[in-house]
C-alpha positions as CSV (number, residue, x, y, z in Angstrom):
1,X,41.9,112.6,118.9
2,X,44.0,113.2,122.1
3,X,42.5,114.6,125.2
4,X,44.1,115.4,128.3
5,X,42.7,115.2,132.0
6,X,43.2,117.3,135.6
7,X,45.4,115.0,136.7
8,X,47.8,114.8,133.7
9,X,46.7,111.9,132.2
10,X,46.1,111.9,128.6
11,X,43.4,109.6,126.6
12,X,43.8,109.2,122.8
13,X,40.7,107.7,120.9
14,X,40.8,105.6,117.7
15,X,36.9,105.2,115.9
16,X,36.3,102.4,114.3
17,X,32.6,102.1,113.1
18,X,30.8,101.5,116.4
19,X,33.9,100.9,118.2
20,X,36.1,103.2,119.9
21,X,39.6,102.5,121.9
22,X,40.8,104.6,124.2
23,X,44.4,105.0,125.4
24,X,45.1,106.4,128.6
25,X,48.9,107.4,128.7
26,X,51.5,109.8,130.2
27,X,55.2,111.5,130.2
28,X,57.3,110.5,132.9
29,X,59.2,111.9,130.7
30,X,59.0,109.5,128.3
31,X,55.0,108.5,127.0
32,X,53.8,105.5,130.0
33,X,50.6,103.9,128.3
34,X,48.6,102.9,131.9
35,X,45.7,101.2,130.1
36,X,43.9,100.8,126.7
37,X,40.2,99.8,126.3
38,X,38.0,99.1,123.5
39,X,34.2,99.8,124.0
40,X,31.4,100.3,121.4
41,X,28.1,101.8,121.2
42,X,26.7,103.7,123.9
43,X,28.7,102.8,126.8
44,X,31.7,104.2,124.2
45,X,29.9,107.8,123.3
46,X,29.2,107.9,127.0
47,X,32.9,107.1,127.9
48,X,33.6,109.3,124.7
49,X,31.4,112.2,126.1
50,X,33.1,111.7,129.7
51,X,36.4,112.2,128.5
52,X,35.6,115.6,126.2
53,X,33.7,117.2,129.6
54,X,37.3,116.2,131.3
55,X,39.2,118.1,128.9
56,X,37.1,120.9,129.2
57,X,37.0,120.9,133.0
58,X,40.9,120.8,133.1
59,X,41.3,123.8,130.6
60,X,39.0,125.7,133.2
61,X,41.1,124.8,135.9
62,X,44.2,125.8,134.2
63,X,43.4,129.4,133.3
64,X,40.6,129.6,135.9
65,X,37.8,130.3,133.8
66,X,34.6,128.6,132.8
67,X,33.4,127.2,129.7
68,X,31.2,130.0,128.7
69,X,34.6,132.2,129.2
70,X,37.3,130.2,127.7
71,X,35.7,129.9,124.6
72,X,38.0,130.3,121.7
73,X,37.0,133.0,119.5
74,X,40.3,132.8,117.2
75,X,39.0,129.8,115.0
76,X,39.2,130.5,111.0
77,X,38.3,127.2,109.7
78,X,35.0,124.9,110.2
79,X,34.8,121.4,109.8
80,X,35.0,120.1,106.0
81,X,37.6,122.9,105.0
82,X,40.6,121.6,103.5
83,X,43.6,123.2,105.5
84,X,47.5,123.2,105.5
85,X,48.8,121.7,108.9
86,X,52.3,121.3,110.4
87,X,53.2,120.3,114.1
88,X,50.4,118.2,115.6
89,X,49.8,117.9,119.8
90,X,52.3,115.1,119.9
91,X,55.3,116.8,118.4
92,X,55.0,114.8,114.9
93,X,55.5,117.0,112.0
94,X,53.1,116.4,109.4
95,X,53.4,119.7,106.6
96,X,51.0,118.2,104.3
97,X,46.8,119.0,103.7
98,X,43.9,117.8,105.7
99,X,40.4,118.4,106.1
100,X,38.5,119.8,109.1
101,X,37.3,116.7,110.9
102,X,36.2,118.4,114.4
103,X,36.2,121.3,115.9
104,X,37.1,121.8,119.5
105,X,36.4,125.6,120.5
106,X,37.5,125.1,124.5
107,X,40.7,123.4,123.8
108,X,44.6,124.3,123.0
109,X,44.5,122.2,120.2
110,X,41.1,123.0,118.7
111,X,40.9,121.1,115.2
112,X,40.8,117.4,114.0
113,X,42.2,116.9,110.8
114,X,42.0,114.2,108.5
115,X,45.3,113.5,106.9
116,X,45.4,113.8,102.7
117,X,42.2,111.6,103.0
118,X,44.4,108.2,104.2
119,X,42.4,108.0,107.7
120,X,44.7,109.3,110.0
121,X,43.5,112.2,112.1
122,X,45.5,114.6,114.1
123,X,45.1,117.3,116.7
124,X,46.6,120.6,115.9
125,X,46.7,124.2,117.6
126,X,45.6,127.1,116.2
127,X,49.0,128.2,114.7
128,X,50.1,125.1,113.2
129,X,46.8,125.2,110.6
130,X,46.8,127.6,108.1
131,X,45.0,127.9,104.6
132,X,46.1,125.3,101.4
133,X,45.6,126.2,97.9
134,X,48.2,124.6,95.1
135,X,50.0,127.6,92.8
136,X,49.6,127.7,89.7
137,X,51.3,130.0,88.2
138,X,55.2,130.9,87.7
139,X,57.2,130.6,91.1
140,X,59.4,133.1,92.7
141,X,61.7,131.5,95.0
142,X,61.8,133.0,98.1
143,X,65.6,131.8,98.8
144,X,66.6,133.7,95.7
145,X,64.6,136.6,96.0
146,X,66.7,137.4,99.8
147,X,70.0,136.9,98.3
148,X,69.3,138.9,95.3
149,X,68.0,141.4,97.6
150,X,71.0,141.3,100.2
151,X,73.5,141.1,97.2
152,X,72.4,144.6,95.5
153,X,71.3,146.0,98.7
154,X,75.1,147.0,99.1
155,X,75.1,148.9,95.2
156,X,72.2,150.5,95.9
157,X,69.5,149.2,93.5
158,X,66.8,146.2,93.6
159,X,65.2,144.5,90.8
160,X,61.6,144.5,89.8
161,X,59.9,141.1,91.2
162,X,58.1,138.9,88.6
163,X,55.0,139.7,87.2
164,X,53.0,137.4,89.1
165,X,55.0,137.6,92.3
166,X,53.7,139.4,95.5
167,X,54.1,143.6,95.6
168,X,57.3,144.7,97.1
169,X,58.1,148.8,98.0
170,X,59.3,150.9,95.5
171,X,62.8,151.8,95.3
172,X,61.8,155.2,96.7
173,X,60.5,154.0,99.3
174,X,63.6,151.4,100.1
175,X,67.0,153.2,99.0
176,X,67.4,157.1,99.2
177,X,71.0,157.8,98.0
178,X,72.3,160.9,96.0
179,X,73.1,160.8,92.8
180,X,76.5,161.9,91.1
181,X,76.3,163.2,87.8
182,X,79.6,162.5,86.0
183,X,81.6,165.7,84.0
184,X,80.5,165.3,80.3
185,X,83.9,164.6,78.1
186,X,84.3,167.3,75.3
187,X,83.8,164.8,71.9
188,X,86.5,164.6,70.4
189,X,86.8,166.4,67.0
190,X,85.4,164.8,63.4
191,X,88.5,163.6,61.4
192,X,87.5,162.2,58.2
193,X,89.5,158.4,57.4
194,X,90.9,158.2,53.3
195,X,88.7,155.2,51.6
196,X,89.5,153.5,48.5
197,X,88.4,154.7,45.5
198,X,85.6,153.0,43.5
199,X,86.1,154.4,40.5
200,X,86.6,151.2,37.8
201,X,88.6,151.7,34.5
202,X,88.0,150.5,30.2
203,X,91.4,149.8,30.0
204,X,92.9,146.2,29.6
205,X,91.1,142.7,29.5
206,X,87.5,142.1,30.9
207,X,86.9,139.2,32.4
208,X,84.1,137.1,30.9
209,X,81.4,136.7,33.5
210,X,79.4,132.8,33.8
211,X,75.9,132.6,35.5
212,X,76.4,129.8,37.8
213,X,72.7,127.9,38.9
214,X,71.9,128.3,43.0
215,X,68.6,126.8,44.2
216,X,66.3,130.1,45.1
217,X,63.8,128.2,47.7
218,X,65.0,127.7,51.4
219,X,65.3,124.3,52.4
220,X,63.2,123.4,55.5
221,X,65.5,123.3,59.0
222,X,66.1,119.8,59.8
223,X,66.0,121.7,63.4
224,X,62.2,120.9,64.5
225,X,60.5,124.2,65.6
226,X,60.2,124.9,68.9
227,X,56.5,123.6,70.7
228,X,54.5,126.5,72.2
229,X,51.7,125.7,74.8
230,X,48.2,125.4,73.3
231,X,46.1,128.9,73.8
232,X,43.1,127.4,73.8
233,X,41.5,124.1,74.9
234,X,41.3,121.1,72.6
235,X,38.0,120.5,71.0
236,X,38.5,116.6,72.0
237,X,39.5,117.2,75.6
238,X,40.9,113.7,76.8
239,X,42.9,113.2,80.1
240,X,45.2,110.2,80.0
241,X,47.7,110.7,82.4
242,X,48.2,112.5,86.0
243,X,50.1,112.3,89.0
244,X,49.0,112.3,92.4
245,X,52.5,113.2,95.1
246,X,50.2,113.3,98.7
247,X,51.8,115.7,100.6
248,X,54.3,116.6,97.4
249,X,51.8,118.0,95.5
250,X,53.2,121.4,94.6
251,X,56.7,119.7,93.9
252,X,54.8,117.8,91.2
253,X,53.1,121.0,89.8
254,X,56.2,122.8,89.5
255,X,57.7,120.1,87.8
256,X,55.6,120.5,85.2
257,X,53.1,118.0,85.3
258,X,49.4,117.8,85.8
259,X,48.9,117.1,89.3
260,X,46.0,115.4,91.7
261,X,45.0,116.7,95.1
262,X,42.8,117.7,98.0
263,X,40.1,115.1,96.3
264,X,39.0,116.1,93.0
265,X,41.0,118.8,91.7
266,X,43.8,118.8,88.5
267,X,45.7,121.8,88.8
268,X,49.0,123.1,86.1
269,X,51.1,126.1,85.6
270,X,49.5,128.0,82.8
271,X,53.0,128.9,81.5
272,X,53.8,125.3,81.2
273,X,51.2,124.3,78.5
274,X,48.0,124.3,81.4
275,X,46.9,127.9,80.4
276,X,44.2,126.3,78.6
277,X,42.5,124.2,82.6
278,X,40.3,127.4,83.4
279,X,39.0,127.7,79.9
280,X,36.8,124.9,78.8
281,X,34.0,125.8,77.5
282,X,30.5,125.3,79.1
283,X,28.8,122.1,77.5
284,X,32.5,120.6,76.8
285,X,32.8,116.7,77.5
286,X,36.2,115.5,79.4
287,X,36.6,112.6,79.6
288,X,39.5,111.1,81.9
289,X,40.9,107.9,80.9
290,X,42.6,106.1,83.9
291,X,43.1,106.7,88.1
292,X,41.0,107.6,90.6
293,X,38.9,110.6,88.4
294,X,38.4,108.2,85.6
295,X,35.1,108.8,84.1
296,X,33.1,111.5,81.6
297,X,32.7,114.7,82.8
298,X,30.7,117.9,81.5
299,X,32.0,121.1,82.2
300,X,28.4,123.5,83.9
301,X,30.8,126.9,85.0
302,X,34.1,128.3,86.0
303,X,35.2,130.3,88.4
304,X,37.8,133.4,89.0
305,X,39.6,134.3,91.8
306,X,42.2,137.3,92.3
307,X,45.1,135.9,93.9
308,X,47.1,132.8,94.3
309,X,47.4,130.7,97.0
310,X,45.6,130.3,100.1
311,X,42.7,128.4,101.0
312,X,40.6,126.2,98.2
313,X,37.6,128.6,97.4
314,X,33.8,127.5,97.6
315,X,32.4,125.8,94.2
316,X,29.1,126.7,93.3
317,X,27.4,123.6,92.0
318,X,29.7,120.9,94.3
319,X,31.5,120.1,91.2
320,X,33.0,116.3,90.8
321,X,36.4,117.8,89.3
322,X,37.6,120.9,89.3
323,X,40.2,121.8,86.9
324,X,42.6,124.4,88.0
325,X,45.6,126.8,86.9
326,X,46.3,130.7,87.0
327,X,45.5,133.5,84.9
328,X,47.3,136.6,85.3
329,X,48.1,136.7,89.1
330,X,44.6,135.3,89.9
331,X,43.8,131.7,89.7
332,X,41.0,130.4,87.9
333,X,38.7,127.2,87.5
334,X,36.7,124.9,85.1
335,X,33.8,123.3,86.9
336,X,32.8,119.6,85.9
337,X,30.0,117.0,86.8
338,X,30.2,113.2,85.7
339,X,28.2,113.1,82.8
């Protein structure tokens, strides 16, 4: 964590077990470290403690108010959420998932995050967190979507978004433009075109007619029919392979693959053959061969919720996987414990 003093100093804090350093630094412009010490126990919570109250003092200094009125009453998230950060305190840009380490609630920079669980913790304002849930179901990029929308703008119509993509005004409520009715064209009169006659004539030779053999079964397509995604879940379910992308996650997911993250979940577009995640039924053993989730799991509950996106819901039950994908333009869950 990074703290900064009256007098412009600023003190960063590593923890290791019972041991905490503490870096006292400064821009002049560029960062000046003046000192770093390493103290443990309680002369390092007391040192700790010292350096949170000097924070605090120099945030009351700054927009003359006292604790009791510079409290922040803006804060969404509590510590153990998993979030969606950007920009920390020191300019780095991080735009991957963390989890809610600390809450400061009379700072600027009011939350500690963990980083994608690799033990590196950040400081971050209030607008560079925001809420994290992986989607699931079929994209809609936004890039497209604006060009589409700038290009037809100028004919005066706009397609229907996807299915599953957000709601967007109708075109009454977008476009008003009159309408021109064209003149109708008079048809043209019926004139009836001379065919050839079918009539067939006795006279002269007939030709003598052979039957000739032709196979009356089709022959299978050498062509192998096209794969569609399984409906339902497998009555043997057995995990064997999954990717884990950190920070990438979603890229992975839209690639089509089964995809790790934020700790124990396994999320998959349902239109890409995943459909099937949400549905296990109760009493069903999974069992997942290899990587960090390797073990037997047996699925106690599932959950629903209508939308997609956003922050990772509360699991009743504290389930040790969670298997994930959308349904409809919700997103929905199987619930596991180790068996």
């Amino acid at each position: 964590m990074i703290y900064k003093l009256s007098d412009g100093t600023r003190v960063r804090t590593t923890r290791d077990g019972d041991a905490v350093e503490f870096e006292y630094f400064r821009y002049n412009p560029r960062k000046e470290v003046l000192r770093v010490e390493s103290l443990k126990g309680e002369e390092a919570e007391k040192r700790l403690a010292e350096v949170v109250v000097g924070d605090a003092i120099r945030f009351g200094e700054q927009y003359a108010a006292g604790p009791d009125a510079i409290r922040r009453t803006d804060l969404e998230y509590s510590v153990g959420e998993v979030v969606r950060v950007r920009r920390d305190i020191m300019g780095t840009d991080w735009d991957t998932w963390g989890r809610v380490t600390a809450v400061f609630p009379y700072s600027l920079s009011p939350y500690g995050v963990e980083l994608d669980e690799s033990g590196v913790y950040a400081r971050f304002a209030v607008d560079e967190v925001s809420d994290f849930l992986a989607h699931t179901g079929r994209p809609m990029s936004a890039v497209i979507v604006g060009a589409a929308i700038a290009t037809v703008a100028g004919i005066g119509f706009i397609f229907a978004p996807d299915a599953q993509a957000p709601d967007y005004p109708l075109l009454k409520d977008v476009i008003t433009a009159p309408v021109v009715t064209p003149t109708p064209v008079a048809p043209k009169p019926y004139k009836p075109e001379p065919r050839p006659s079918t009539l067939t004539s006795r006279e002269g030779v007939r030709e003598t007619l052979t039957p000739k053999s032709s196979p009356s079964v089709v022959k299978p397509s050498k062509t192998p029919a096209t794969k569609h995604a399984i409906p339902t879940p497998p009555a043997d379910v057995r995990i064997s392979f999954y990717r884990n992308c950190g920070a990438l996650f979603q890229r992975c997911v839209d690639g089509g693959a089964l995809t790790h993250y934020a700790g124990n979940i396994l999320a998959g577009h349902n239109y890409m053959g995943y459909q099937w995640l949400s549905r296990v039924p109760v009493g069903r053993t999974v069992r997942v061969i290899s990587g960090p989730l390797a073990g037997t799991y047996e699925v106690y509950g599932h959950l629903r919720i209508n939308r997609q996106g956003g922050s990772i819901p509360a699991f009743a039950g504290s389930p040790d996987l969670v298997l994930q994908t959308c349904e409809g333009s919700g997103t929905g869950f199987s619930l596991l414990r180790r068996a």
